[in-house]
C-alpha positions, 0 to 999 in steps of 0.5 A, spaced: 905 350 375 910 352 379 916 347 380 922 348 385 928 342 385 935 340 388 938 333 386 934 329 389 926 333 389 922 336 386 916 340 389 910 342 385 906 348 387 901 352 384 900 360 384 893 363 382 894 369 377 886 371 377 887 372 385 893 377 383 898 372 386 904 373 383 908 368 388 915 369 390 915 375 386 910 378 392 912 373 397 905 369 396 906 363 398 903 357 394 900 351 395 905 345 394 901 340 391 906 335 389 913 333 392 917 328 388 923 325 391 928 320 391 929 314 396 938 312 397 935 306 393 933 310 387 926 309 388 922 315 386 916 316 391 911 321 390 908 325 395 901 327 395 898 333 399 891 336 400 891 340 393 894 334 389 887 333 386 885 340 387 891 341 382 892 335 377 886 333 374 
């Protein structure tokens, strides 16, 4: 799982190597299958999208 992050999110992508994707080495977008960000209160809030279950079992 690929992961990019700032101070207050983290976003959780997924590359496929068996379909020759080599991500932001060839520009191939993934798939964001997961956002984490902190709320002003500290509250982590996690963010599903439509590859969440897909991805993470």
């Amino acid at each position: 799982m690929s992961q990019s992050w700032n101070k207050n999110t983290v976003a959780l992508s997924y590359r496929d190597p068996s379909k020759g994707s080599n991500g932001l080495l060839d520009d191939t977008p993934c798939p964001l299958v997961l956002l984490i960000r902190r709320e002003k209160n500290g509250k982590l809030v996690f963010e599903q999208t439509e590859h969440t279950k897909k991805y993470i079992v």
